[in-house]
PASEBA-1860 file (N, C-alpha, C; in nm, 3 decimals):
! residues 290
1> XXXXXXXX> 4.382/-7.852/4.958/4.258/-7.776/4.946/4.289/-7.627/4.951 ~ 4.232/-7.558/4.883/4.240/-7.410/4.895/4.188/-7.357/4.988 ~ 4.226/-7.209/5.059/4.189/-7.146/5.147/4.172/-7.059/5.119 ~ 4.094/-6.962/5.220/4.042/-6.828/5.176/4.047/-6.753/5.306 ~ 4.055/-6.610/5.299/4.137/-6.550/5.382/4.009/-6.382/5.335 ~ 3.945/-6.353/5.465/3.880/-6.218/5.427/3.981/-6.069/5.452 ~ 4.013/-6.011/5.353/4.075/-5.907/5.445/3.999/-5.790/5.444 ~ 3.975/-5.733/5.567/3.885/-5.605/5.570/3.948/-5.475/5.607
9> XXXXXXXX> 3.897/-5.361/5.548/3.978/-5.267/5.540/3.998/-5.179/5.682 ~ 4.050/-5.132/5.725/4.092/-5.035/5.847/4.080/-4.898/5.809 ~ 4.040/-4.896/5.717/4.036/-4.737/5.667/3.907/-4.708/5.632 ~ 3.870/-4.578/5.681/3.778/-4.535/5.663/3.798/-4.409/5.541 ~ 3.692/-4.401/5.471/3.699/-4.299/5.376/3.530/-4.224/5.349 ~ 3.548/-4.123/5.219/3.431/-4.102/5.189/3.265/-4.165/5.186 ~ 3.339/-4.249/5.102/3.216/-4.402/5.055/3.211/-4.466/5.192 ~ 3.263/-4.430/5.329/3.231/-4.555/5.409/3.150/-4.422/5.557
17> XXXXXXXX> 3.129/-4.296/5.493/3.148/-4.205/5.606/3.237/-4.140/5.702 ~ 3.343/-4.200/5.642/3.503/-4.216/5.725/3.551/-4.296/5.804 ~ 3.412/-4.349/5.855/3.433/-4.473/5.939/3.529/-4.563/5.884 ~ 3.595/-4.645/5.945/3.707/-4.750/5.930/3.611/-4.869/5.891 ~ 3.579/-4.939/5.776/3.509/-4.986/5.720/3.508/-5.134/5.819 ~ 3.604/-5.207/5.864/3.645/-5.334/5.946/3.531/-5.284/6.053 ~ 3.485/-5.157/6.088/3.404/-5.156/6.213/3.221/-5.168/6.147 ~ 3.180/-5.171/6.070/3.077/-5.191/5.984/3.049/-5.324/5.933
25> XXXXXXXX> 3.169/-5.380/5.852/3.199/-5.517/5.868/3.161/-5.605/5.969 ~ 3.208/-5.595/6.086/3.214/-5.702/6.199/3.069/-5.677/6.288 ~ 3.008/-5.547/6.244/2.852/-5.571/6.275/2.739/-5.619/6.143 ~ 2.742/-5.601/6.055/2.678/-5.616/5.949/2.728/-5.730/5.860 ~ 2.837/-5.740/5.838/2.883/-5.868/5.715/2.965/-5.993/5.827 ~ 3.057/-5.990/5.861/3.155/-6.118/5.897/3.043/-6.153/6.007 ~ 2.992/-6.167/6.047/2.881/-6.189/6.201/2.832/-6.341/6.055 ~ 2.781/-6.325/5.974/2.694/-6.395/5.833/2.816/-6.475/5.805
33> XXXXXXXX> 2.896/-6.370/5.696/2.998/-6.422/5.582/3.159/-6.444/5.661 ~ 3.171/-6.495/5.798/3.319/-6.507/5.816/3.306/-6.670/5.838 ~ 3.222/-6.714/5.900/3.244/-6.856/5.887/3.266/-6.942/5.725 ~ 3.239/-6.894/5.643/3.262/-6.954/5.530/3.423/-6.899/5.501 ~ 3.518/-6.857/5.533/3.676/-6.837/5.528/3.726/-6.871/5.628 ~ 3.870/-6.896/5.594/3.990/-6.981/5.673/4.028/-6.844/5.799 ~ 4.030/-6.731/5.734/4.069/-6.663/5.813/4.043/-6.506/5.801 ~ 4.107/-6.390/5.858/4.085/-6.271/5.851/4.198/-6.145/5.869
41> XXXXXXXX> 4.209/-6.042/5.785/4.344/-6.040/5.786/4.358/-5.886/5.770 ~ 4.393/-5.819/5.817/4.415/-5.670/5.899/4.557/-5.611/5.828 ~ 4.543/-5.491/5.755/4.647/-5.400/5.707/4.734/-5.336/5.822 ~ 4.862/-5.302/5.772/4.918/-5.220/5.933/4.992/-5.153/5.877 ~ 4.899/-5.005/5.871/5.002/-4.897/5.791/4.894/-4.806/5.977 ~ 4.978/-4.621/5.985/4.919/-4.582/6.059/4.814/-4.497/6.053 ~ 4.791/-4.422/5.888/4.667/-4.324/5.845/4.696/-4.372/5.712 ~ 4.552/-4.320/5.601/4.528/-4.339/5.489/4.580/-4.258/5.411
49> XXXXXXXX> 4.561/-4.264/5.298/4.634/-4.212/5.159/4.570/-4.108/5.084 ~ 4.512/-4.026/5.133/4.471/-3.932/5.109/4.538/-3.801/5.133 ~ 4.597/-3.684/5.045/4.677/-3.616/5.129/4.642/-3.521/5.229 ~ 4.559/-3.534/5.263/4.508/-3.442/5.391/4.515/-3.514/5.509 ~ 4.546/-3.674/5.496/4.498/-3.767/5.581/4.353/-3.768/5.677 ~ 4.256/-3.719/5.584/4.155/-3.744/5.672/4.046/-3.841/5.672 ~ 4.126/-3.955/5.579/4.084/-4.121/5.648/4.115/-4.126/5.743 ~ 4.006/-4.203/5.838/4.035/-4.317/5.986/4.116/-4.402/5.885
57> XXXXXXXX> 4.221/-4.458/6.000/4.309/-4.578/5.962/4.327/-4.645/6.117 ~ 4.248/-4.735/6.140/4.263/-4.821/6.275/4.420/-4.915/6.257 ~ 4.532/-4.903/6.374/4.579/-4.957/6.370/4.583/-5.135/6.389 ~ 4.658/-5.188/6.344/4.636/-5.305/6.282/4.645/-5.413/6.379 ~ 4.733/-5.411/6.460/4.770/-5.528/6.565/4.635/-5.474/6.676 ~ 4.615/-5.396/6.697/4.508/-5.385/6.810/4.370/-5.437/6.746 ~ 4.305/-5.392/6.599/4.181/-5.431/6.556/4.237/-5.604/6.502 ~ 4.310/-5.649/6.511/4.307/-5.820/6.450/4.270/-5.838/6.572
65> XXXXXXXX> 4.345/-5.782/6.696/4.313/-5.860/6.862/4.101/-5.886/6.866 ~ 4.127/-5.731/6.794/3.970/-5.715/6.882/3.854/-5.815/6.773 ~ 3.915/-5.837/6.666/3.824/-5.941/6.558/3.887/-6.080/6.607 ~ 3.934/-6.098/6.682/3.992/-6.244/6.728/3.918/-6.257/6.888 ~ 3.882/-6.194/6.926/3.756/-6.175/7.043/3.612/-6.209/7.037 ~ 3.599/-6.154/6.835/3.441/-6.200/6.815/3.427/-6.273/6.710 ~ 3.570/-6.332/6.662/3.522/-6.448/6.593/3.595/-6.535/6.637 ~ 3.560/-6.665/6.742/3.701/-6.735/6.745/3.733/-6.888/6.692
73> XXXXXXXX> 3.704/-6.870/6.511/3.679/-6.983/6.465/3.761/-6.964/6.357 ~ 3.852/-6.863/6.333/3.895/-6.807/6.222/4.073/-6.803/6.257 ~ 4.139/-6.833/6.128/4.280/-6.784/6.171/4.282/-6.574/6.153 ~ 4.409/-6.574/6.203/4.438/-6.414/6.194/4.532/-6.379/6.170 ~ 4.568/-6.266/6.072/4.690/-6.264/6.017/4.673/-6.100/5.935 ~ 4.802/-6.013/5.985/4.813/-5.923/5.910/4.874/-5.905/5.782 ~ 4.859/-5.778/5.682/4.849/-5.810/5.578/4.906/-5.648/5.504 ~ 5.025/-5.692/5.526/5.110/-5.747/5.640/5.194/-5.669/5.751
81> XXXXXXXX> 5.287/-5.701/5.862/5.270/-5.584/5.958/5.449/-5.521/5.886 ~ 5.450/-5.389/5.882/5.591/-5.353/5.845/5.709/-5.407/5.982 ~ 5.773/-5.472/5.978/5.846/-5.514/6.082/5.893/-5.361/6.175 ~ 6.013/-5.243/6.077/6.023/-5.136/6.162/5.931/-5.052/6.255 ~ 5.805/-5.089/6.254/5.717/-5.024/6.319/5.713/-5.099/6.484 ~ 5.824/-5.199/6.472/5.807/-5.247/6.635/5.908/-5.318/6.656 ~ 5.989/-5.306/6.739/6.112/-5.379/6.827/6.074/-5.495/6.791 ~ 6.201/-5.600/6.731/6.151/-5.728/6.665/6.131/-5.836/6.819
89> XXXXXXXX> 6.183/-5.789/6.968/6.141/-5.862/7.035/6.008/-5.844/7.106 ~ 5.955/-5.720/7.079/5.836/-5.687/7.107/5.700/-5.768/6.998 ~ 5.760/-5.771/6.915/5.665/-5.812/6.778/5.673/-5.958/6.826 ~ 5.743/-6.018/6.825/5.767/-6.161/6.915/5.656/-6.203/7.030 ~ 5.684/-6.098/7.094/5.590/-6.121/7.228/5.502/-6.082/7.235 ~ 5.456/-5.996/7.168/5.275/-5.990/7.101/5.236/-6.099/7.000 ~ 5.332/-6.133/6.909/5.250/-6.257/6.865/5.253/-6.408/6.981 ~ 5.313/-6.404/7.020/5.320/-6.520/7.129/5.198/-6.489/7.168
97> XXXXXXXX> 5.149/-6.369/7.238/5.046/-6.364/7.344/4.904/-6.367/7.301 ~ 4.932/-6.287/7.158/4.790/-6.338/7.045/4.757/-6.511/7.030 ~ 4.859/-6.581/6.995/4.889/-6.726/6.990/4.803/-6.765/7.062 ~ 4.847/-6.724/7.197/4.812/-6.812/7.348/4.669/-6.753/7.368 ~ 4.638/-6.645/7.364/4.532/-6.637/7.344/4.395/-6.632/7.280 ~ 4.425/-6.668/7.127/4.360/-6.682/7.066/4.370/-6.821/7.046 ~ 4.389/-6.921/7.106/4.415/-7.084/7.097/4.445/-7.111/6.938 ~ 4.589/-7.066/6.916/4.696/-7.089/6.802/4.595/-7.071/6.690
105> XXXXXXXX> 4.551/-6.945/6.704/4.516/-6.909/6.530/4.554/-6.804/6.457 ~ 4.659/-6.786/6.560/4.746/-6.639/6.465/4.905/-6.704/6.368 ~ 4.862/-6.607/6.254/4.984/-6.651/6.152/5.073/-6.518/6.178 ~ 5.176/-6.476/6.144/5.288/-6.368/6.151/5.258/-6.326/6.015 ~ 5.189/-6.234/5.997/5.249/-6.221/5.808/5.276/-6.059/5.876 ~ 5.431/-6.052/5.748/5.504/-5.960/5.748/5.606/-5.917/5.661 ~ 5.663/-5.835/5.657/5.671/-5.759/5.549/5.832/-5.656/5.609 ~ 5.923/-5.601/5.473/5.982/-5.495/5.489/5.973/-5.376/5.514
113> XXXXXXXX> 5.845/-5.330/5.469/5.784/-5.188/5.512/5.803/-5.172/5.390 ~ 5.734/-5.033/5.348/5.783/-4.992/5.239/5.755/-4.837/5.217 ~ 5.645/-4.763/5.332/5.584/-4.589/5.301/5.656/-4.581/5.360 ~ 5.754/-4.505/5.298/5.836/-4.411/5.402/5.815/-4.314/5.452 ~ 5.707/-4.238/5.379/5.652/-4.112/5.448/5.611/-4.149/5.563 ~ 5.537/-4.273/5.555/5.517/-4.300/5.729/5.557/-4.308/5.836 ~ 5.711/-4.404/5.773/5.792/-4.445/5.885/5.863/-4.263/5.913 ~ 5.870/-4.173/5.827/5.900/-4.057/5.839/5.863/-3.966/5.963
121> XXXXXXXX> 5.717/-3.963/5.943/5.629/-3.877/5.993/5.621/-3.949/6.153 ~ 5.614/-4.073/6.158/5.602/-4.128/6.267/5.751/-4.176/6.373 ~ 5.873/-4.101/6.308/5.992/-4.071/6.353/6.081/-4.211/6.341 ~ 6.002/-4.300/6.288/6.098/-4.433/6.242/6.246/-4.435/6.156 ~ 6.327/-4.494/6.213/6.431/-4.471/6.067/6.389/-4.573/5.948 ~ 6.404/-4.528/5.801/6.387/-4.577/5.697/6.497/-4.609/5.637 ~ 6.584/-4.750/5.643/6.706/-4.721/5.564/6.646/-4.804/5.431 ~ 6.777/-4.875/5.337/6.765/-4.864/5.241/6.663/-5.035/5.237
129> XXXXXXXX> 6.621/-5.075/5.090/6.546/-5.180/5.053/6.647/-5.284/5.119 ~ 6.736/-5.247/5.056/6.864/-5.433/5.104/6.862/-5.450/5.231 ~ 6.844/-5.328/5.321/6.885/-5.353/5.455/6.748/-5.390/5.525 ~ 6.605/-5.326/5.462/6.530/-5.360/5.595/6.469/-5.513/5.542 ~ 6.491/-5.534/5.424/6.460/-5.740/5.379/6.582/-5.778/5.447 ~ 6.728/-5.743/5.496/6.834/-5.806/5.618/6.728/-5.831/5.731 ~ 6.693/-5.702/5.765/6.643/-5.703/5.921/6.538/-5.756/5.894 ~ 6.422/-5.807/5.806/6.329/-5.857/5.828/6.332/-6.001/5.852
137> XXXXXXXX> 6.461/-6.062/5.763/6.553/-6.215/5.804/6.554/-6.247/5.975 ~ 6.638/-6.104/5.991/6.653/-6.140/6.180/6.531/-6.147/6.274 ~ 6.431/-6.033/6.207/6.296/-6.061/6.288/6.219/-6.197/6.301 ~ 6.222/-6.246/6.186/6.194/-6.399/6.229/6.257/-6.496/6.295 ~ 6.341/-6.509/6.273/6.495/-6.563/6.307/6.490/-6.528/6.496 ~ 6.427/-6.387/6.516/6.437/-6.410/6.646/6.294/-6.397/6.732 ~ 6.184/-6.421/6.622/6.054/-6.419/6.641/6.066/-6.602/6.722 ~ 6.068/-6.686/6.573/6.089/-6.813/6.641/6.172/-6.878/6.732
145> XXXXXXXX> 6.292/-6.802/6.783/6.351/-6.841/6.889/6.267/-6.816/7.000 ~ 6.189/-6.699/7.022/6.132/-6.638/7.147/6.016/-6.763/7.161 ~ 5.953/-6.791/7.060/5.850/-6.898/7.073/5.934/-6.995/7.091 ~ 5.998/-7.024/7.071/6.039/-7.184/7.163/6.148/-7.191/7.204 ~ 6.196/-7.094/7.279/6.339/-7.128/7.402/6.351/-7.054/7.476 ~ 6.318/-7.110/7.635/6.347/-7.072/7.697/6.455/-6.916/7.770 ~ 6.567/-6.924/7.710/6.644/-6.821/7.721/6.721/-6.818/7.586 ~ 6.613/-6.734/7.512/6.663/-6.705/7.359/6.773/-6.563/7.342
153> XXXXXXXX> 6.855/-6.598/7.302/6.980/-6.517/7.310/7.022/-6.511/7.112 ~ 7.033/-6.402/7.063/7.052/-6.406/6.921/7.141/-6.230/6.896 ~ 7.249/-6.251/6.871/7.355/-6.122/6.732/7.335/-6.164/6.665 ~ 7.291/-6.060/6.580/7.299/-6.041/6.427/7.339/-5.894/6.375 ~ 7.312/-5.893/6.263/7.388/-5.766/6.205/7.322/-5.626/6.258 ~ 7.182/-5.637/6.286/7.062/-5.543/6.292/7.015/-5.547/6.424 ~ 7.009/-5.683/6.497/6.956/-5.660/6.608/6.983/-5.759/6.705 ~ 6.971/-5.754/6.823/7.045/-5.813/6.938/6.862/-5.870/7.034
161> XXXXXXXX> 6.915/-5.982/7.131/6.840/-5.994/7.212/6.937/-6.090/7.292 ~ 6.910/-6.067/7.435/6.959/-6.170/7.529/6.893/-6.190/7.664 ~ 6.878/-6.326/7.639/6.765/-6.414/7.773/6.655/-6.316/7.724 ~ 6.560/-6.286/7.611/6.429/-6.244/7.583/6.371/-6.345/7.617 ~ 6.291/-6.375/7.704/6.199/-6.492/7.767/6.072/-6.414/7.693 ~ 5.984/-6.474/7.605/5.805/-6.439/7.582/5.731/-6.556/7.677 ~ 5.733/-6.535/7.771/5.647/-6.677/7.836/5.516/-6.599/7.878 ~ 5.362/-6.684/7.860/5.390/-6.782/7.823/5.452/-6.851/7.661
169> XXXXXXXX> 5.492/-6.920/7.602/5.522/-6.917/7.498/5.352/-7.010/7.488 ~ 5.415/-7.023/7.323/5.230/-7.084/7.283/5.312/-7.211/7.256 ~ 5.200/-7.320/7.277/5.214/-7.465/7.242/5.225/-7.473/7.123 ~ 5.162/-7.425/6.985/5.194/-7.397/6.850/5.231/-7.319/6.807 ~ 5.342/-7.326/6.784/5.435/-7.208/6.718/5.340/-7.083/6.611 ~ 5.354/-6.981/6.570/5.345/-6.950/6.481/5.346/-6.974/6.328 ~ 5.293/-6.986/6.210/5.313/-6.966/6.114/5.354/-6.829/6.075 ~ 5.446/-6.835/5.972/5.491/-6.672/5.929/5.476/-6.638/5.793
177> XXXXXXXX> 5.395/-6.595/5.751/5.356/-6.508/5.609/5.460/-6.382/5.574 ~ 5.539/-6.454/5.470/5.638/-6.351/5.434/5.590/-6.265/5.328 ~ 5.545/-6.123/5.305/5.471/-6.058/5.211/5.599/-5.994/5.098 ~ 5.665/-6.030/5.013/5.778/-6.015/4.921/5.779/-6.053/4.789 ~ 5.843/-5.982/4.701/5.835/-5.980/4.555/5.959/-5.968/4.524 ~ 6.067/-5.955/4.585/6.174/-5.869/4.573/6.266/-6.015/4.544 ~ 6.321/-5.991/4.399/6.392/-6.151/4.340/6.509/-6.171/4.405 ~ 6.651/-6.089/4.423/6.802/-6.088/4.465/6.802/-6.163/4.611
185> XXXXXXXX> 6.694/-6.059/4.712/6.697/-6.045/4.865/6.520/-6.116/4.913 ~ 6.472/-6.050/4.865/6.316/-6.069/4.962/6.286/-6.254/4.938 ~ 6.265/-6.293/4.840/6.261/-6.402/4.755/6.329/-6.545/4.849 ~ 6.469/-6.544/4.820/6.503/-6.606/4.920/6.550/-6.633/5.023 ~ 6.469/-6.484/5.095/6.426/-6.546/5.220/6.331/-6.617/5.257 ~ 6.165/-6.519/5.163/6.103/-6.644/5.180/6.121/-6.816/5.151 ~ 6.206/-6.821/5.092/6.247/-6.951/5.086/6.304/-6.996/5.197 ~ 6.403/-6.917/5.248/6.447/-6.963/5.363/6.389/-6.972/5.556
193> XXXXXXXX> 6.271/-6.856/5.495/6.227/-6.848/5.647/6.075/-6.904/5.637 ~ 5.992/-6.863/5.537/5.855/-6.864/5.562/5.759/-7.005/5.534 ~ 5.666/-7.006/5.611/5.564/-7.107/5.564/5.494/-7.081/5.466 ~ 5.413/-6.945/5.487/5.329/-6.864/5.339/5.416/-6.747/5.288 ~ 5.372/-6.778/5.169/5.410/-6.685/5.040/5.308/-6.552/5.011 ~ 5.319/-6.449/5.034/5.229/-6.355/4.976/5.275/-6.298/4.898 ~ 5.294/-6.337/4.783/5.328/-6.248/4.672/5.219/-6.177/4.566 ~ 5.294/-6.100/4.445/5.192/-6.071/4.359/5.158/-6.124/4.234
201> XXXXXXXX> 5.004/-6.160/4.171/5.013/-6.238/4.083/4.966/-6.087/3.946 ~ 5.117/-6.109/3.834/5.070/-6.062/3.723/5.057/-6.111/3.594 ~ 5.158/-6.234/3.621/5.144/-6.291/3.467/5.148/-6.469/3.554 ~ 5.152/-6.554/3.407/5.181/-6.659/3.506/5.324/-6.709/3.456 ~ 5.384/-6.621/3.344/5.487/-6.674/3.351/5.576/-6.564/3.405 ~ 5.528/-6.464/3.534/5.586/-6.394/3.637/5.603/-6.473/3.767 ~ 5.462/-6.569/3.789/5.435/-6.575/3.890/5.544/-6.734/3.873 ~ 5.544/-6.808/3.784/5.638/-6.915/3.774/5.777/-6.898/3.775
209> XXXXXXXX> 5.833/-6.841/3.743/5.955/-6.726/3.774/5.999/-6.738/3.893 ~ 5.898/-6.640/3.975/5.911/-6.607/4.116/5.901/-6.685/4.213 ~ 5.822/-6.801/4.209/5.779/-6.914/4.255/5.927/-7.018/4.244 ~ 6.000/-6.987/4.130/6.110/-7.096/4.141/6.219/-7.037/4.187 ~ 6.230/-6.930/4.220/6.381/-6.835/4.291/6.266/-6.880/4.479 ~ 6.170/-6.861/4.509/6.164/-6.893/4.597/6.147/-7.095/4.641 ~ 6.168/-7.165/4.582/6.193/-7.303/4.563/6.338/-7.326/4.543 ~ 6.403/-7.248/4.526/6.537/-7.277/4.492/6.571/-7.233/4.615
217> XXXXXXXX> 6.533/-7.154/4.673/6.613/-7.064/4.810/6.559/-7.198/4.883 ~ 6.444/-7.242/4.903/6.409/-7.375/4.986/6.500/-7.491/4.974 ~ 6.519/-7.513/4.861/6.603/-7.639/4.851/6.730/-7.630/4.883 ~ 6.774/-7.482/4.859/6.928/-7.472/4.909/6.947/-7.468/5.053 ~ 6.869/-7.417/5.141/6.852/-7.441/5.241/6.803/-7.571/5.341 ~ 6.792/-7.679/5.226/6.788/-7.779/5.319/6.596/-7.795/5.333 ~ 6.541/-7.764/5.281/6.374/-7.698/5.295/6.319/-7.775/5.210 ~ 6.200/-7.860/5.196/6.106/-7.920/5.108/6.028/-7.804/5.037
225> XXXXXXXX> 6.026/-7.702/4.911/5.921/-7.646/4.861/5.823/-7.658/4.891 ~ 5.771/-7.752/4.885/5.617/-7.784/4.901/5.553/-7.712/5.075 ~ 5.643/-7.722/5.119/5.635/-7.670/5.304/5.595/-7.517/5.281 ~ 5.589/-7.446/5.158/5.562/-7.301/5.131/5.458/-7.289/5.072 ~ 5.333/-7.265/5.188/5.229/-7.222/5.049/5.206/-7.076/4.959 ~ 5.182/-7.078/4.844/5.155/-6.961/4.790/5.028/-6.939/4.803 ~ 5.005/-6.803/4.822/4.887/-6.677/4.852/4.904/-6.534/4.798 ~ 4.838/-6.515/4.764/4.776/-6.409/4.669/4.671/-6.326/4.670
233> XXXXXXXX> 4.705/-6.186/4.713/4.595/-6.108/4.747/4.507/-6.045/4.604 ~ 4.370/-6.079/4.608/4.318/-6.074/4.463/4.146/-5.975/4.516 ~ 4.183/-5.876/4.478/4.045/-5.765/4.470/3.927/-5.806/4.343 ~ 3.867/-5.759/4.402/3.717/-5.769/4.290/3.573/-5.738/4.390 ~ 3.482/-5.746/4.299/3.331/-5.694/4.390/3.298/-5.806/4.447 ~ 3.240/-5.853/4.494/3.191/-5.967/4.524/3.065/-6.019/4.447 ~ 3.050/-6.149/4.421/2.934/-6.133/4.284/2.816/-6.151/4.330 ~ 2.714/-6.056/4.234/2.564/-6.021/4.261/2.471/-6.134/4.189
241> XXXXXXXX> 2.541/-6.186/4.072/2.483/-6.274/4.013/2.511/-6.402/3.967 ~ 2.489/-6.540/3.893/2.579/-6.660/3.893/2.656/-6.638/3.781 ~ 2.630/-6.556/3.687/2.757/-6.557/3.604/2.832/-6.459/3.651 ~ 2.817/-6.398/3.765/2.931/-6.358/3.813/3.041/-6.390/3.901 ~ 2.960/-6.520/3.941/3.012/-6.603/4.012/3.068/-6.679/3.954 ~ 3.069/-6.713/3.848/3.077/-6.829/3.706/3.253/-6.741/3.672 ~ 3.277/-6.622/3.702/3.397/-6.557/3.661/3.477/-6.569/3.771 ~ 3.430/-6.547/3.856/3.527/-6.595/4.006/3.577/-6.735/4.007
249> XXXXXXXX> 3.523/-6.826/3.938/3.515/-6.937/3.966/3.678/-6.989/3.841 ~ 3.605/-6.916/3.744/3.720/-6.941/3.622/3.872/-6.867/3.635 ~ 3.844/-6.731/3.741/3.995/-6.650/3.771/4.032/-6.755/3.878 ~ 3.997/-6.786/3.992/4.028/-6.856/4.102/4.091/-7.002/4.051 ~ 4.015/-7.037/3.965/4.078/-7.209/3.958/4.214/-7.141/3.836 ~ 4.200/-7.078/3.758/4.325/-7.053/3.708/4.435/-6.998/3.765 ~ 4.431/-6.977/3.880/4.555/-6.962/3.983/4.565/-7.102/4.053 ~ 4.490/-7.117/4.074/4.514/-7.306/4.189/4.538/-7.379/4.084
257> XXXXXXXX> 4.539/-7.374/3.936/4.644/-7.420/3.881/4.768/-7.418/3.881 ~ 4.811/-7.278/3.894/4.955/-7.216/3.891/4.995/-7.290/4.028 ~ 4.904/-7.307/4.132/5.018/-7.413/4.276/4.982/-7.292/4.360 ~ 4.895/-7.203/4.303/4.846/-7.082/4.404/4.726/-7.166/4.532 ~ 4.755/-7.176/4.675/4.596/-7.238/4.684/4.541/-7.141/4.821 ~ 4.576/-7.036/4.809/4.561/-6.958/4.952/4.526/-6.823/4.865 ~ 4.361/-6.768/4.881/4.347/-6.627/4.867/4.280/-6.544/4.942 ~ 4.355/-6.436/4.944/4.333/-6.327/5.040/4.226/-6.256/4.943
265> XXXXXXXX> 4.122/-6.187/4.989/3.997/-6.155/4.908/4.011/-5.994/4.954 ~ 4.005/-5.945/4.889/3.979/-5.774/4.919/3.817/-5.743/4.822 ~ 3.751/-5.742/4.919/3.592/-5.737/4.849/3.535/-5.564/4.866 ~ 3.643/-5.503/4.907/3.645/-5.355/4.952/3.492/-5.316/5.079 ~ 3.428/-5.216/5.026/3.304/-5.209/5.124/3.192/-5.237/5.072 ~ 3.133/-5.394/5.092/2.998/-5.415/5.053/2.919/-5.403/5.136 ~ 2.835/-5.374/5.155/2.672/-5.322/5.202/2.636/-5.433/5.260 ~ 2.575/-5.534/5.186/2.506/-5.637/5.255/2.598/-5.771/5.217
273> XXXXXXXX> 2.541/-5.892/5.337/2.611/-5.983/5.350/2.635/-6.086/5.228 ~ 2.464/-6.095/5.145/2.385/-6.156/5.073/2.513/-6.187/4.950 ~ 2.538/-6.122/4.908/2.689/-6.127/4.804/2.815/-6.244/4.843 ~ 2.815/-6.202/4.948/2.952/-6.284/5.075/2.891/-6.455/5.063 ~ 2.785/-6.467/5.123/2.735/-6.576/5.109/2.700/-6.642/4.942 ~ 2.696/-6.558/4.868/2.662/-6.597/4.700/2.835/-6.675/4.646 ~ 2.943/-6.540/4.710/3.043/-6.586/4.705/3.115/-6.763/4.797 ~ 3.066/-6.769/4.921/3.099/-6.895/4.967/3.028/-7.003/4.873
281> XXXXXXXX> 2.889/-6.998/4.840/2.814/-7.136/4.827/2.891/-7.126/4.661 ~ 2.864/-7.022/4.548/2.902/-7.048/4.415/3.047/-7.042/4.392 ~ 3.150/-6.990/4.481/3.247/-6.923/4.429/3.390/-7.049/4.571 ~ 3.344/-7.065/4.680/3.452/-7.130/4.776/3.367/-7.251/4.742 ~ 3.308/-7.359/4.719/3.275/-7.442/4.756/3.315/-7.527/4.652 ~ 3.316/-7.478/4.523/3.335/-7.571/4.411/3.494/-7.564/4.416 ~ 3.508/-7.419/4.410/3.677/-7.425/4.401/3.784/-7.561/4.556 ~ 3.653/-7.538/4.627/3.745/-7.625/4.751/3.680/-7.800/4.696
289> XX> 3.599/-7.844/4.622/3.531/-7.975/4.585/3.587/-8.023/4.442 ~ 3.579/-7.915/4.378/3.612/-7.971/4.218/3.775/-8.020/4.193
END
């Protein structure tokens, strides 16, 4: 069955008053339109893209906590978090503690990073593409040790931990959303490490391509493909009317053809809920029945 995944923005801009739009959202729309999605899913960059920076940009691991407080029926998952922005045993032990406290509805999605101006400005080192898809290998690698062993001890090329205890650990592990496009390095890893796939969809004989360098990295590793779902972050308005819903319906099932069955929705800042709900009953219901 397909899933659906709301992601709301952390940034505030012009069109939103500056306000961080996720805080407008969670009084006015998801309160209505979050029970009809699987889950909800939070950006983690540290300011917006404007060059003055004078977007709000709510950081990301603190606002998923605080939308996992007032909805607790939903999975949660960032989208996705740059690994260098946090000690990979620290990132460990905040998702453990999200886990445990959100009664196992947090996924890991994560990522190489990629603004460097950020990691710049915010005094991070930025090395090169090959190296931080290495270190993003070890972050999991020692994400899931911390969730389930006792005295997790791991060298690797990038990063070290010894006796890192996260207790409590969570009774259900994590899922980990690997966010990568990258064919040589990023690719198969997700094959080798991840449960979800977030990649990008441009063609479908891109997305079939990409889909089989990450199936091949699975199988060489000893991994069933099928254990990887693909997800796909896909923007649009949300529809006002049924043939606009009638188009959602025809883009959406032409990806859950492709073996796509997980989408992340970027509906940007809508006003009222009334759309959200047009979208569950015409647009999630057939795609999850037909």
């Amino acid at each position: 069955m397909v899933k659906f995944g709301w992601l709301s923005p952390v940034a505030g801009h012009a069109g939103s008053d500056f306000v961080p739009i996720v805080m407008y959202q969670q009084e006015h729309i998801l309160p209505t339109a979050l029970s009809h999605f699987d889950s909800v899913w939070i950006a983690d960059h540290f300011y917006g893209f404007d060059a003055d920076k004078t977007e709000g940009f709510l950081e990301g691991w603190t606002t998923l906590t605080w939308l996992a407080a007032r909805f607790p029926d939903v999975d949660l998952c960032h989208h996705v978090l740059g690994h260098g922005y946090r000690n990979p045993a620290l990132t460990a032990k905040m998702a453990s503690t999200l886990q445990v406290l959100s009664g196992g509805r947090f996924i890991l999605g994560i990522g190489a990073g990629w603004r460097e101006d950020e990691y710049r400005s915010y005094g991070y080192d930025f090395p090169s593409t090959a190296t931080r898809l290495r270190q993003l290998e070890e972050v999991v690698q020692i994400c899931r040790l911390m969730w389930t062993e006792a005295h997790p001890t791991f060298h690797g090329e990038h990063f070290t931990i010894d006796d890192a205890a996260a207790t409590p650990r969570p009774d259900v592990v994590p899922r980990v959303c690997i966010g990568s496009s990258g064919e040589k390095i990023g690719l198969p890893i997700v094959g080798r490490r991840a449960d979800i796939w977030n990649g990008a969809y441009r063609s479908d004989d891109q997305w079939t391509r990409l889909r089989g360098i990450v199936d091949d990295a699975a199988t060489d590793a000893g991994r069933d493909p099928a254990d990887i779902e693909s997800c796909v972050t896909v923007a649009g308005d949300l529809p006002e009317t049924d043939a606009a819903s009638e188009q959602w319906v025809e883009r959406l099932a032409h990806l859950r053809d492709l073996g796509i069955t997980y989408f992340v929705m970027d509906f940007g800042h809508p006003l009222h809920a009334e759309p959200a709900l047009r979208f569950a009953e015409q647009v999630i219901t057939p795609l999850r029945t037909g």
